[in-house]
C-alpha positions in Angstrom: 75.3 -33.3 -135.4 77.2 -30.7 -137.5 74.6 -31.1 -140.4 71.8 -30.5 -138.6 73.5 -27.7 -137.0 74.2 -25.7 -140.5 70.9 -24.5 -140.9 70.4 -22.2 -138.1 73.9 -21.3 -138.0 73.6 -19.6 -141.7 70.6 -18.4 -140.8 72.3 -16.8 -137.6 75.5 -15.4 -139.7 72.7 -14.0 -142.4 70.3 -12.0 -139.4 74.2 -10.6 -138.1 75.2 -9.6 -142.1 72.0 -8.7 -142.7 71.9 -6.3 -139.7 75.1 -4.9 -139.9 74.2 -4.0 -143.5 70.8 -1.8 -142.6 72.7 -0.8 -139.8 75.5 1.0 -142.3 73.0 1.9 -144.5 71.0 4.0 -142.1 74.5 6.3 -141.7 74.6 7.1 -145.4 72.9 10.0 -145.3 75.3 11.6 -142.6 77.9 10.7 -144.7 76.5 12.2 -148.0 75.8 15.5 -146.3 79.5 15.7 -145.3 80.9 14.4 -148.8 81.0 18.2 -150.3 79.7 17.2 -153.9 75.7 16.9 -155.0 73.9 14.2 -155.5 74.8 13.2 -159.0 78.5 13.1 -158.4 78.3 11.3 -155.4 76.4 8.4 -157.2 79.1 8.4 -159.8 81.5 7.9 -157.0 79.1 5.2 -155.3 78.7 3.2 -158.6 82.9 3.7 -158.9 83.8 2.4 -156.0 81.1 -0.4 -155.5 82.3 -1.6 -159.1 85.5 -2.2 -158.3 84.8 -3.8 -154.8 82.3 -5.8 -156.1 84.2 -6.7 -159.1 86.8 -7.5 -157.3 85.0 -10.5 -155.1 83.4 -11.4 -158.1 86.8 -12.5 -159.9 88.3 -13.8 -156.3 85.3 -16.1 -155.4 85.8 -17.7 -159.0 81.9 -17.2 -160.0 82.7 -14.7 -162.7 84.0 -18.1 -164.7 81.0 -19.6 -163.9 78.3 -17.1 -165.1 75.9 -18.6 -167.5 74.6 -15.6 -169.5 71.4 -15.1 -171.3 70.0 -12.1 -173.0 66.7 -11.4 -171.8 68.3 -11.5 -168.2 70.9 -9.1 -168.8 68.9 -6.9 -170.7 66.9 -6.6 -167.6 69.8 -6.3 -165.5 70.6 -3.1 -167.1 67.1 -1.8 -166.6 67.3 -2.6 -163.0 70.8 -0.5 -163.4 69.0 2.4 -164.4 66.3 2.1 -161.5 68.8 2.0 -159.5 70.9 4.9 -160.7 68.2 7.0 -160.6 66.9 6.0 -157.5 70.1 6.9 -155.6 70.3 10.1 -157.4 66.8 11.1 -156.3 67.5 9.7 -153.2 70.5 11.9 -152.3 68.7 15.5 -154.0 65.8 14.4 -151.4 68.3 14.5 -148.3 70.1 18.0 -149.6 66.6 19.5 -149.9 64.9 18.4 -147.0 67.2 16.3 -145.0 67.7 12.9 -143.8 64.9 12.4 -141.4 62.2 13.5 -144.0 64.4 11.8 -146.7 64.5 8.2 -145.1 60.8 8.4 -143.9 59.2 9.2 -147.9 61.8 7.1 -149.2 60.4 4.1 -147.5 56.8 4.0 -148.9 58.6 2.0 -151.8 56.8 -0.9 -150.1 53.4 0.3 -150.3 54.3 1.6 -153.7 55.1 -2.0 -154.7 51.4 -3.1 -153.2 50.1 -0.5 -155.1 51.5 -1.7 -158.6 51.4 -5.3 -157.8 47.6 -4.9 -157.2 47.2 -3.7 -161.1 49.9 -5.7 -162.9 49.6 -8.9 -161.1 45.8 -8.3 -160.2 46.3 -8.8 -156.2 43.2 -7.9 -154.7 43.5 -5.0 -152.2 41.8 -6.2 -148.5 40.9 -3.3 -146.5 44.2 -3.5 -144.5 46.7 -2.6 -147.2 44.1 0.1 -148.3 44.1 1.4 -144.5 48.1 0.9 -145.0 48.0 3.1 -148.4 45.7 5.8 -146.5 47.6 6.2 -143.6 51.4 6.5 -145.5 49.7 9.0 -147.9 48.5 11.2 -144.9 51.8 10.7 -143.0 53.4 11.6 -146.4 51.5 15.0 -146.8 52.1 15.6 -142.7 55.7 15.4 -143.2 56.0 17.9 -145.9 53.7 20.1 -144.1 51.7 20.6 -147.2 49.5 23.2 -145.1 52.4 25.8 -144.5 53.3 25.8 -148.0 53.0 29.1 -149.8 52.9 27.8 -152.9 53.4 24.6 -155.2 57.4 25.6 -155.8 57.5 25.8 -152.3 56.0 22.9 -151.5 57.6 21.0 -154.5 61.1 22.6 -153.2 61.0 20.4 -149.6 62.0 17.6 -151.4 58.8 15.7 -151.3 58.7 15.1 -155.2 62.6 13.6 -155.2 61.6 11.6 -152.3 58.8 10.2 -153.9 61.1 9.6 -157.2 63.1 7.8 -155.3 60.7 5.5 -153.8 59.3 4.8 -157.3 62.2 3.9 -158.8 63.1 1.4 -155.8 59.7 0.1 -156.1 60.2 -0.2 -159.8 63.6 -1.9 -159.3 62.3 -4.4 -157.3 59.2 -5.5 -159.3 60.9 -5.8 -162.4 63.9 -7.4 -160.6 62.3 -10.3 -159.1 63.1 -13.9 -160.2 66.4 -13.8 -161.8 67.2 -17.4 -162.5 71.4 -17.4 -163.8 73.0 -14.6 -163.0 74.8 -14.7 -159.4 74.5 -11.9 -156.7 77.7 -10.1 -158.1 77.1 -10.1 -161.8 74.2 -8.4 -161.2 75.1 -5.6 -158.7 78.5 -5.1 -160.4 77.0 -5.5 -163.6 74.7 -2.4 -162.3 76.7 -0.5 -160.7 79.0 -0.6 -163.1 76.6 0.9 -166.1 75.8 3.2 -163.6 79.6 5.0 -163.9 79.2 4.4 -168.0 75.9 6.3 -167.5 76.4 9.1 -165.4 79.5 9.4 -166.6 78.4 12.1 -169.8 76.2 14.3 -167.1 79.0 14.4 -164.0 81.0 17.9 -163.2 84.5 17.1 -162.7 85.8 20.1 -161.4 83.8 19.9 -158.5 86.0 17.3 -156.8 88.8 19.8 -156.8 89.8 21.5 -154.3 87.8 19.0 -151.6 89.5 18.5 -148.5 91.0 15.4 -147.0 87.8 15.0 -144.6 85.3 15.4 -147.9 87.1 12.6 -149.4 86.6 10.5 -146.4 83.2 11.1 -146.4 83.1 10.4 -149.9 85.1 7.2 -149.7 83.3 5.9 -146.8 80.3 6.3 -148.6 81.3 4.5 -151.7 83.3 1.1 -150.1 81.3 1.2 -147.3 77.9 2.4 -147.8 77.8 0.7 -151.2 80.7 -1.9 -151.9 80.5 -3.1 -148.1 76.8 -2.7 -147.8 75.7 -4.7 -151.3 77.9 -7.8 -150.8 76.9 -8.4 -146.9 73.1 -7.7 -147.9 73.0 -10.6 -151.3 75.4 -12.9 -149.2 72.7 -13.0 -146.0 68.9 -12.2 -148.2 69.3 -16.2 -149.5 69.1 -17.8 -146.1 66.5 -15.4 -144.2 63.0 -15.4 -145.0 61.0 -12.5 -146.4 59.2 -11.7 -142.9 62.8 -11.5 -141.3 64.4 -9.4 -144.1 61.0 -6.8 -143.5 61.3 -6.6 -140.3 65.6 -5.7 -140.3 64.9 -3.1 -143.0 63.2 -1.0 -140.2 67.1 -0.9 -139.2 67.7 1.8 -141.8 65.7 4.2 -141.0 65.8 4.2 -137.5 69.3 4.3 -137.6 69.0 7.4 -140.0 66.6 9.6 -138.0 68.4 8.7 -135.0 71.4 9.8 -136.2 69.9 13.1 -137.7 68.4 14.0 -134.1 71.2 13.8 -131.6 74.3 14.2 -134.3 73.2 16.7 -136.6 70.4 18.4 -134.1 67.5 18.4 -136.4 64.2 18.0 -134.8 61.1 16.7 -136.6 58.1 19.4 -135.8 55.0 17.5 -134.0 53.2 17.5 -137.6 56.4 15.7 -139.1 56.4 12.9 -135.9 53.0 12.1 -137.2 53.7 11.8 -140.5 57.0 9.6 -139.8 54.5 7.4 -137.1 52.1 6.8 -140.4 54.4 6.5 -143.3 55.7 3.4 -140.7 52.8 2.5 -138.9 51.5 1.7 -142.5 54.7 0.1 -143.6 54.2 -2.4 -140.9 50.7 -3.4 -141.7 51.6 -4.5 -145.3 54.7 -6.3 -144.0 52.4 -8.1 -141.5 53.2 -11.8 -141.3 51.6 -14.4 -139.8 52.4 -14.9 -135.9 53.6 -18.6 -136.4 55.6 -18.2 -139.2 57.8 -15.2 -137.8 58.3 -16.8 -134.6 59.7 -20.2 -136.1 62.0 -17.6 -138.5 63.1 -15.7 -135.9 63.8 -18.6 -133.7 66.0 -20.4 -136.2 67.4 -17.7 -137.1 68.9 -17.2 -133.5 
């Protein structure tokens, strides 16, 4: 009886980790805006702290012993590092130029990004759904910068569209060329990543602007580092190996709901009609390329509960 129970109970503690983990991440960008430092330093910070969280469960749960190493893999461990350095970093200038809401919506076309690619390096044949799906995020994408009341390209470019859209490349780029590792665990790879990412911001970050911070910037700062990161990482690889791709699609929508949320009745800001529209079609769009099939979500969703 308790064996055929195990199942659906993992599947059940994975859907709570799992959504406890968008959840967080959807605050981030509150947090980052409080934090006091720019983008850059507050990645160093992330990559910091999340390195020595991580590295610390790594070492406790006994799996660094275990590692088996081989080159190719780690070499593209580190690349995945960099993605993912730079994506945060572009990530964060996009929410200081143009704010969370606008931030979180263009960051998620990653997906359709990934389509996009997959169709010319994998040669997946585009139906007419993902190319409605492509149309309607690129639309929505120009609606929420509200290309047509820009005055000029350095205003437009100054919204934060472009480190938005840098963002979302480098996600999408971090997770094509990060699919399939075979030996290295869960925590060699994100401590292993985060880890080059304090080694490689390292030459670039301005120390003197964490002095003279308050004791509320550092617990925005903090917060965003153990929690947001360190917190965030291990609860999201210890519940992505028992749900099923559908599932994990569907919680992601967690994030950014959470994140415009947050941005309209906390910090006040109010999407124009033009931006609702875009926001609708960046994830209307989003949900027609993560469309499963009826039967196969229902049995997920039902195990997993």
């Amino acid at each position: 009886m308790q064996t055929s129970l195990t199942p659906a109970l993992n599947n059940r503690s994975a859907l709570t980790k799992m959504s406890i983990a968008m959840i967080l991440f959807g605050s981030v960008g509150f947090f980052s805006r409080r934090s006091g430092v720019p983008a850059l330093e507050l990645v160093f910070i992330r990559c910091l702290c999340a390195a020595l969280f991580l590295g610390f469960f790594w070492w406790k749960s006994g799996q660094l012993r275990r590692e088996k190493w081989v080159r190719p893999e780690v070499i593209r461990i580190l690349i995945c590092g960099v993605f993912l350095i730079l994506n945060w970093v572009y990530f964060f200038k996009a929410i200081e130029e143009s704010g969370v809401t606008v931030a979180i919506s263009i960051y998620h076309l990653a997906p359709v990004i990934v389509m996009i690619f997959g169709a010319f390096i994998y040669k997946e044949k585009l139906t007419l759904i993902p190319l409605i799906a492509i149309g309607a995020c690129f639309i929505g994408t120009l609606a929420i910068a509200e290309i047509n009341r820009s005055a000029s390209i350095a205003d437009f470019m100054s919204q934060g569209l472009i480190f938005g859209l840098l963002s979302a490349l480098f996600y999408a780029l971090l997770t094509l060329v990060g699919k399939g590792f075979k030996y290295a665990s869960s925590y060699a790879i994100t401590t292993i990543q985060v880890a080059f990412g304090v080694l490689m911001l390292l030459p670039f970050v301005d120390l003197s602007l964490f002095e003279g911070l308050t004791s509320l910037n550092w617990f925005y700062i903090l917060i965003t580092g153990f929690v947001h990161t360190g917190i965030v990482f291990y609860l999201f690889f210890d519940s992505i190996r028992h749900l099923s791709t559908q599932v994990i699609a569907i919680l992601v929508f967690l994030d950014p709901l959470v994140a415009i949320l947050m941005d309209i009745f906390i910090t006040g800001f109010m999407p124009s009609m033009e931006q609702w529209i875009g926001i609708i079609l960046i994830f209307g769009g989003m949900a027609l390329t993560l469309m499963p099939k009826k039967k196969r979500l229902k049995a997920d969703l039902h195990e997993a509960t």
